[in-house]
MIMI-926752 format. One record per residue (C-alpha): residue number from 1; chain; x, y, z. Coordinates in steps of 0.5 Angstrom, whole numbers, plus 500, padded with zeros to 3 digits. Layout:
<torkes>
NUM;A;X;Y;Z $
...
</torkes>
This chain:
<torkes>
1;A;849;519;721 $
2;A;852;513;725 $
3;A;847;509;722 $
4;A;848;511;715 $
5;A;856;509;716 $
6;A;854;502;719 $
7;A;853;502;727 $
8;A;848;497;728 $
9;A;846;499;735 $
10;A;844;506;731 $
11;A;840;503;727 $
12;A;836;499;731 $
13;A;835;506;736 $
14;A;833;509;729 $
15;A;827;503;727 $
16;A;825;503;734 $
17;A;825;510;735 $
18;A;822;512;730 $
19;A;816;506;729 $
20;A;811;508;733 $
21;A;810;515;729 $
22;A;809;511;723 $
23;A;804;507;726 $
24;A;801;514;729 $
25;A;800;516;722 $
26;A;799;510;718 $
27;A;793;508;724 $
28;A;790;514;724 $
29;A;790;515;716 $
30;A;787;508;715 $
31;A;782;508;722 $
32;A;786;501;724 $
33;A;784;498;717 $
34;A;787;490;717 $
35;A;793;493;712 $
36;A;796;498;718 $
37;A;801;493;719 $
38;A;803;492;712 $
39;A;803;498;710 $
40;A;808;500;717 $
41;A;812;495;715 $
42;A;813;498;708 $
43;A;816;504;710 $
44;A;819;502;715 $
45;A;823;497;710 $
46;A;823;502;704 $
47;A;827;508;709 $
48;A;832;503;713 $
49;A;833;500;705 $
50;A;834;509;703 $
51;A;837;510;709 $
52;A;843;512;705 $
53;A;841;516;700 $
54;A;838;522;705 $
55;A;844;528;705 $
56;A;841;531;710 $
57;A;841;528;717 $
58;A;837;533;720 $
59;A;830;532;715 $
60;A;831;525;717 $
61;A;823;525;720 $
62;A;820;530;714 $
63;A;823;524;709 $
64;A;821;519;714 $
65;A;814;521;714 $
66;A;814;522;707 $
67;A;816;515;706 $
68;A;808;514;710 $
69;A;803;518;707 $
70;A;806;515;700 $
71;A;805;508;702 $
72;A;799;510;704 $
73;A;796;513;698 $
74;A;799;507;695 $
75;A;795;503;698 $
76;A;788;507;696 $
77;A;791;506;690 $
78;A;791;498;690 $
79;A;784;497;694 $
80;A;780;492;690 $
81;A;772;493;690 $
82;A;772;487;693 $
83;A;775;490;699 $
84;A;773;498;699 $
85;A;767;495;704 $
86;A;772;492;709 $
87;A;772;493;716 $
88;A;778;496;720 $
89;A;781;490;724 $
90;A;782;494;730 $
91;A;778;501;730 $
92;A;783;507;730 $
93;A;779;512;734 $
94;A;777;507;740 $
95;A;784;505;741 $
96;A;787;512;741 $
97;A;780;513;747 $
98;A;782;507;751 $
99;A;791;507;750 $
100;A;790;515;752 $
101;A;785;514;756 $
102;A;781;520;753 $
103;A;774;523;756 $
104;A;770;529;754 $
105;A;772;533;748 $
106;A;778;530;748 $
107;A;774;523;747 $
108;A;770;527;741 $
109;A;775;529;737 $
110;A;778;521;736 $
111;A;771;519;735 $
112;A;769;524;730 $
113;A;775;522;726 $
114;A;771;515;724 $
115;A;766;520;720 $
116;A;772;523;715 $
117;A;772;521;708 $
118;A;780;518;707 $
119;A;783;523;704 $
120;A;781;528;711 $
121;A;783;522;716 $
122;A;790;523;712 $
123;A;791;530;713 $
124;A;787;528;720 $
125;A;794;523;722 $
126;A;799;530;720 $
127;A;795;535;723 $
128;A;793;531;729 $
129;A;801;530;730 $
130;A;803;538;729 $
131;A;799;541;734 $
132;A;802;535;739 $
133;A;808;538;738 $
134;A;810;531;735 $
135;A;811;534;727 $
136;A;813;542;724 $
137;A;808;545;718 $
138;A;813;545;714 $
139;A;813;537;715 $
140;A;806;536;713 $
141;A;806;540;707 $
142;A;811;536;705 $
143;A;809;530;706 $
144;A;802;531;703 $
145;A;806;535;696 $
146;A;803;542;697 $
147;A;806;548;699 $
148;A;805;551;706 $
149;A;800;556;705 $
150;A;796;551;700 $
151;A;797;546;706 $
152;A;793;552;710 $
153;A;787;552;706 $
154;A;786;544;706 $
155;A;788;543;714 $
156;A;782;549;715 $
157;A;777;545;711 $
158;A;779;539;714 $
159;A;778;543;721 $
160;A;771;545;719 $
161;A;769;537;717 $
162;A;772;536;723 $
163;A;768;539;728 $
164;A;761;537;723 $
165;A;763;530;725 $
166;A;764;532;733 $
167;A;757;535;733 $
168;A;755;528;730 $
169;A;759;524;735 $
170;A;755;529;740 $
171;A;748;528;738 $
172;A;749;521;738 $
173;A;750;520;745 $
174;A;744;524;746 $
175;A;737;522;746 $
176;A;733;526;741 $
177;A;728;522;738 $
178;A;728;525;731 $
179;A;735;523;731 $
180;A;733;515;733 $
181;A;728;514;728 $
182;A;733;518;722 $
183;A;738;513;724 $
184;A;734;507;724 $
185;A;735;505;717 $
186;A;743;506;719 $
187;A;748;500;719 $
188;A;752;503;725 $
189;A;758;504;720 $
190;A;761;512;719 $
191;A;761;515;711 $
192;A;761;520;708 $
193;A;752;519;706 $
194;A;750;519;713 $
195;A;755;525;715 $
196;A;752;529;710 $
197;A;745;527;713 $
198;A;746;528;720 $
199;A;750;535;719 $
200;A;743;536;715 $
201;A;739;534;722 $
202;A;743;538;727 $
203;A;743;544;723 $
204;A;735;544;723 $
205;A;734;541;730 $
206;A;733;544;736 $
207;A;735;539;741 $
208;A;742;536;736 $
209;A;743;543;735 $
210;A;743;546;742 $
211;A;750;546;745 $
212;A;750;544;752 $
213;A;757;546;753 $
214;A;762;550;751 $
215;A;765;547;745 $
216;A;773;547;745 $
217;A;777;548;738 $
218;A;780;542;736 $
219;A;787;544;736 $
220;A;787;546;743 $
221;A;783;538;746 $
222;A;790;535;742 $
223;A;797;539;744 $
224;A;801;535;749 $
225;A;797;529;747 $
226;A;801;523;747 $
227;A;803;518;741 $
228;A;798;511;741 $
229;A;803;506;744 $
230;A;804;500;739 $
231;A;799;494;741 $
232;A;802;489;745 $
233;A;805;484;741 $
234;A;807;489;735 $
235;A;812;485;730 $
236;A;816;489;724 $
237;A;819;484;720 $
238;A;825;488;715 $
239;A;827;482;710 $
240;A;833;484;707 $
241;A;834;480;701 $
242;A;838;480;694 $
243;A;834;486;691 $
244;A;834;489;697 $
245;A;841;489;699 $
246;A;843;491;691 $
247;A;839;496;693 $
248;A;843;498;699 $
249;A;849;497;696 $
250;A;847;502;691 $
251;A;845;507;696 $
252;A;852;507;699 $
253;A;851;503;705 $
254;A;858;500;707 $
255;A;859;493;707 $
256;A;860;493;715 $
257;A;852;495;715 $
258;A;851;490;710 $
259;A;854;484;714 $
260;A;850;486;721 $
261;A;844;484;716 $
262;A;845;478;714 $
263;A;848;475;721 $
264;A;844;471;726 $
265;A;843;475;732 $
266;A;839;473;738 $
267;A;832;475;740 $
268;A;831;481;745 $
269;A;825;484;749 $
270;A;826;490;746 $
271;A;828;494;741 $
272;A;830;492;735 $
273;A;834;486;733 $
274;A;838;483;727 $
275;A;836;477;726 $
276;A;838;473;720 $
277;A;835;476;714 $
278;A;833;482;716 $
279;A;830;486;723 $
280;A;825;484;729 $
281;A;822;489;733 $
282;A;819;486;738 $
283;A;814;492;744 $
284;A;817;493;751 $
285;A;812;489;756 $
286;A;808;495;760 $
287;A;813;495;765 $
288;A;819;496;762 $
289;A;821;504;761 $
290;A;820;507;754 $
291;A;825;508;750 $
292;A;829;515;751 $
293;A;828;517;744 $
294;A;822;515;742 $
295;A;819;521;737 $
296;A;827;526;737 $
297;A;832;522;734 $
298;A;839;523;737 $
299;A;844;530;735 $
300;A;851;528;733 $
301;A;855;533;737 $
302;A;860;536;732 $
303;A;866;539;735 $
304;A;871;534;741 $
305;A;871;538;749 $
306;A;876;542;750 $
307;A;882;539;754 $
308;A;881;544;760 $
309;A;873;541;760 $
310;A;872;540;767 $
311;A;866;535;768 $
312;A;862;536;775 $
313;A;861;531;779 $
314;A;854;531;779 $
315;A;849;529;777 $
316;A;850;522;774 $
317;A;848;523;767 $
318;A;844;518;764 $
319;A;848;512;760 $
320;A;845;516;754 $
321;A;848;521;755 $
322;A;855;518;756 $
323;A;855;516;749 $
324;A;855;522;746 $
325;A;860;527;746 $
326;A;860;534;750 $
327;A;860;541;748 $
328;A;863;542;755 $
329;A;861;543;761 $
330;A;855;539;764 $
331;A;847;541;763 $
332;A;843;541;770 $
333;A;841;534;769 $
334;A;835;533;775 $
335;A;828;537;776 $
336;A;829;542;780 $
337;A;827;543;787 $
338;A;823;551;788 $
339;A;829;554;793 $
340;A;826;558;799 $
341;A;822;565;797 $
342;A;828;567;803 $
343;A;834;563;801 $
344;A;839;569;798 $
345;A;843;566;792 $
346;A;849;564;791 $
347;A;855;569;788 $
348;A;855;570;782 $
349;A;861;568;779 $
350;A;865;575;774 $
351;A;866;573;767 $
352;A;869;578;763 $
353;A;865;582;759 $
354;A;867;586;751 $
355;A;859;586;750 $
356;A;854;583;745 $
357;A;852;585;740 $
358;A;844;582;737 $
359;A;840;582;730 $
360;A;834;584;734 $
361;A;837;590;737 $
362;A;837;592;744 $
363;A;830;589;746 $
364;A;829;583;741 $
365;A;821;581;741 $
366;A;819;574;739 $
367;A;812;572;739 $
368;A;811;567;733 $
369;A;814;560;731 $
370;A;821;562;727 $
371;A;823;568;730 $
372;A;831;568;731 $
373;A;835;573;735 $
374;A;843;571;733 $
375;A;848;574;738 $
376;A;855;575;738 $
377;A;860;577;743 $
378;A;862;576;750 $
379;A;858;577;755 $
380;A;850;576;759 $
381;A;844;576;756 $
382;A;836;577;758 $
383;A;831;571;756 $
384;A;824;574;758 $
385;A;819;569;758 $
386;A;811;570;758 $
387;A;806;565;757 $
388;A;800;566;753 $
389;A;795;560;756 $
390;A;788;565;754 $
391;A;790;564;747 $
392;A;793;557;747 $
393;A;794;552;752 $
394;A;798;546;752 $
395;A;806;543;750 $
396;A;811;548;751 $
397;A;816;547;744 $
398;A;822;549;747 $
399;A;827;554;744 $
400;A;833;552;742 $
401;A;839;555;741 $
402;A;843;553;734 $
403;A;849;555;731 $
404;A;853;556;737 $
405;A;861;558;736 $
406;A;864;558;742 $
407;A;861;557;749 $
408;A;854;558;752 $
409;A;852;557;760 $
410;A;846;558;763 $
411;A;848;563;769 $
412;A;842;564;773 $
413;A;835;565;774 $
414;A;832;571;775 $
415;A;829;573;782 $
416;A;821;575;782 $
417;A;818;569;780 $
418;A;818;563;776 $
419;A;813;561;772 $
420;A;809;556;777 $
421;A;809;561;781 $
422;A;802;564;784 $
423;A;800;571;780 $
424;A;800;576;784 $
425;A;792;579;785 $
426;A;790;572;782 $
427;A;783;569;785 $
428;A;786;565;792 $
429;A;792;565;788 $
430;A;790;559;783 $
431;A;793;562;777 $
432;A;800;562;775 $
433;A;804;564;769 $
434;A;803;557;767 $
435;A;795;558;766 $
436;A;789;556;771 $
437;A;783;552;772 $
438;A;779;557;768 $
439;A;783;558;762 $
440;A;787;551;763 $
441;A;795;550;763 $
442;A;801;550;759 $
443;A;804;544;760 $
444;A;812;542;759 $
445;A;815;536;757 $
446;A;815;531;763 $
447;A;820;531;767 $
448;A;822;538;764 $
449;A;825;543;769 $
450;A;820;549;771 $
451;A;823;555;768 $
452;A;824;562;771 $
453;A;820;568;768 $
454;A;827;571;767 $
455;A;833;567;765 $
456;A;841;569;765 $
457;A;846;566;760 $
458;A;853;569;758 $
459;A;855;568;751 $
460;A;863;567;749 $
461;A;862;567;741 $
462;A;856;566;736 $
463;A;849;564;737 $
464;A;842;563;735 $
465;A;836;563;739 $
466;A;830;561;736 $
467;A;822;561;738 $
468;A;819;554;736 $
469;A;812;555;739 $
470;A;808;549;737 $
471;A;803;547;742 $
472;A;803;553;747 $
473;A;803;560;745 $
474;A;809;564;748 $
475;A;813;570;746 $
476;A;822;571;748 $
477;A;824;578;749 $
478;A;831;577;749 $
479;A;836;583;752 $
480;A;844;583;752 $
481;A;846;585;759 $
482;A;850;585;764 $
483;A;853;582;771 $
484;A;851;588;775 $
485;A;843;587;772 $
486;A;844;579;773 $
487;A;847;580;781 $
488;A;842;585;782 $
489;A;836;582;779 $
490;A;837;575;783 $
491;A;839;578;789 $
492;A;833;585;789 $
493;A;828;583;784 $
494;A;823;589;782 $
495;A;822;595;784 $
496;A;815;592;788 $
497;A;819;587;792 $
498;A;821;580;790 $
499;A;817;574;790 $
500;A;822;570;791 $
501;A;830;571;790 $
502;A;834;568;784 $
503;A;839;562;783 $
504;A;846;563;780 $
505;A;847;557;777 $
506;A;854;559;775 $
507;A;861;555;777 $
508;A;865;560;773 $
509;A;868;555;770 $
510;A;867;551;764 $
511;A;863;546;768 $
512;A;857;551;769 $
513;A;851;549;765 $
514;A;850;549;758 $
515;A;842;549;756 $
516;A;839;543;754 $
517;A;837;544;747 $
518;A;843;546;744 $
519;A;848;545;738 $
520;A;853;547;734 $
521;A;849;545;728 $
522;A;844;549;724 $
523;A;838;545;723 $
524;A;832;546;718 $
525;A;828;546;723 $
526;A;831;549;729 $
527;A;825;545;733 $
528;A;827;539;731 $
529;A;834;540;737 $
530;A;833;534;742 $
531;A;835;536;749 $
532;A;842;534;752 $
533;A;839;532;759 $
534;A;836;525;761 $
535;A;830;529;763 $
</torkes>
């Protein structure tokens, strides 16, 4: 919004924010071809050019992505003869392996890739960023224009392709001498001929066909995965000229942004910067932090802090976060420290109580991505967690309350456990609520603070809260309650003893903490609410 009403500064953060998953799913559709970069710079130029006829704020990414996959079937469309037998400038694949540091599976998958027809590897760079976390179905269905369940059926076979190519990047690195002969006549370059003749070879021999090890499905090798950094060097040049800057105009760009475009401006090492005609994006050097927001565009808080709002003096928060405007109170702004298992909490402060009413009724179950509770009222509410690593490991989407009118604080964490804590009768106690060696961990964004298995807040108004599960898979039960319930479940926990005692987070004022992925607005797409705290 702040970029659409002129801010140069919310522009630059815009482009440089959002560059590197248009070069994750321009790279990967085209396998690092030499026209990634142009193609990059199309859609970069065509969004900053469109900016201004988007509505909706909250679709920015699903627009943005949308913007990608036209240029790139544009792209297949303009393809000559002479150059369909091109070689990639720099392969995609390897450069995901060697950027990301993949081995094993993980390493399988990014070189079975090569081996899709264009049209996979397409579906391939949306789906590959889905299950990272980084993009919701709904957004790849409507980047590729077709419904959710039509983008079910495509993503399955191309799943399915998948897997054939892994089973050949597989038995290539083996040592079966059919394979060797058969592939003499082979000139090294993946097509969509020579899978067919190798899927036909695997199928029929025992040695190719023999699985040496447990094969983990490809969805689970990719959660959490990260975006492929942009190569050193990386330039996006946006050249605004005549056309260009009509075309904006019409689009209801104001005259301050117009003029910022067009003013020299001198070079930067990092971001975006305007330089005369147009933008220069030059990539942070390797030692330089990256961006903040680097996949999650910023959140415009929609209301002014209340006058009796009362900062807390600590944490200093980041200068981020000083740039936006607080609902009020603070959020816990530093990664926990796992306090003493015999470390009594501290008093929980009396908030008054009317009770709170819930759509989901007195215990609400929530196990699938998009289900919601709205509560309303004044008083505490249960959130219960249980993650469920047996089924899918990996990033945990967090849920995020939308809508909110009135306040919400985050009043204590519940005694018993939390979920890094050893389970109770586990095997030398190497399994906790995040997983184990045997099933691999659930994995939360870096930084991110440990939650409990039961988490307090109190609610003075209206809210939603949604399950935005992507990566790992979780479920919410979520119970209104009562101050009583919270003081006894921190201070006694259950009825076969207590791992550990609780931790009232409550100040009893509006300074307590608020949750981190909060908003007055209601999204879209609730998973798409960035957090509040700088970690």
């Amino acid at each position: 919004m702040a970029a659409q009403s002129g801010d140069r500064q919310a522009l630059d953060e815009l482009v440089a924010g959002w560059l590197p998953l248009v070069y994750n799913i321009v790279g990967r559709a085209l396998n690092g071809h030499a026209d990634v970069d142009d193609v990059v710079q199309e859609t970069m130029l065509r969004a900053v050019d469109n900016l201004g006829s988007l509505r909706d704020p909250d679709s920015f990414r699903s627009w943005l992505v949308a913007i990608a996959m036209r240029q790139i079937r544009d792209r297949a469309r303009r393809r000559t003869p002479d150059r369909l037998e091109e070689a990639p400038a720099s392969d995609f694949a390897e450069l995901t392996v060697l950027r990301l540091q993949l081995e094993g599976q993980r390493r399988e998958v990014a070189e079975a890739a090569r081996w899709l027809d264009d049209e996979d590897r397409q579906l391939l760079s949306l789906w590959w960023l889905e299950v990272a976390g980084e993009l919701s179905r709904r957004e790849l269905a409507a980047a590729v224009g077709i419904t959710r369940q039509h983008a079910a059926v495509r993503v399955q076979r191309m799943k399915e392709r998948l897997e054939t190519s892994r089973g050949i990047v597989r038995a290539l690195d083996g040592a079966c001498p059919d394979l060797r002969e058969l592939t003499g006549r082979w000139n090294g370059r993946p097509d969509s001929v020579w899978r067919k003749r190798l899927a036909r070879h695997i199928r029929n021999c025992g040695y190719c066909g023999g699985t040496h090890e447990s094969v983990v499905p490809a969805e689970r090798l990719l959660v959490g995965i990260a975006l492929v950094p942009l190569p050193v060097g990386f330039t996006l040049s946006l050249a605004f000229g005549g056309k260009t800057a009509v075309a904006a105009t019409s689009a209801g760009w104001s005259a301050k942004l117009l003029g910022a475009l067009t003013k020299p401006a001198v070079a930067m090492t990092a971001g975006a910067t305007m330089v005369a005609g147009g933008a220069y994006v030059v990539t942070q050097p390797p030692d330089a932090p990256p961006p903040r927001a680097a996949v999650t565009p910023t959140a415009t808080a929609t209301s002014e802090p209340p006058p009796s709002a009362t900062p807390s003096p600590t944490p200093t928060p980041s200068s981020s976060a000083k740039r936006k405007t607080d609902l009020y109170g603070t959020v816990v702004d530093a990664v926990d420290r796992a306090p003493d298992p015999d470390a009594r909490p501290a008093a929980l402060p009396r908030r008054p109580e009317s009770g709170i009413t819930s759509t989901g009724g007195p215990r609400a179950v929530m196990q699938h991505r998009g289900d919601s509770v709205t509560l309303s009222g004044r008083g505490y509410v249960l959130v219960r967690w249980q993650i469920s690593p047996h089924a899918r490991p990996g990033a945990v989407v967090m849920p995020t309350w939308t809508g909110l009118k009135g306040k919400l604080f985050h009043v204590a964490s519940g005694g018993s456990r939390r979920m890094d804590d050893p389970l109770p009768g586990a095997p030398n106690g190497y399994a906790t609520g995040m997983g184990g060696p045997d099933i691999g961990y659930a994995v939360l964004p870096p930084g991110t603070q440990q939650m409990w298995q039961n988490e307090y807040f109190y609610v003075d108004g209206t809210v939603t809260l949604t399950q935005n599960e992507r990566g790992c898979d979780y479920g919410i039960t979520v119970f209104p309650s009562s101050r009583e319930a919270v003081d006894e479940d921190v201070n006694e926990g259950p009825d076969q003893g207590a791992i550990r005692y609780g931790l009232v987070r409550d100040t009893g004022t509006d300074s307590a903490p608020v949750p981190q992925y909060v908003t007055r607005s209601t999204p879209a797409d609730p998973a798409t609410v960035p957090q509040r705290s700088r970690v």
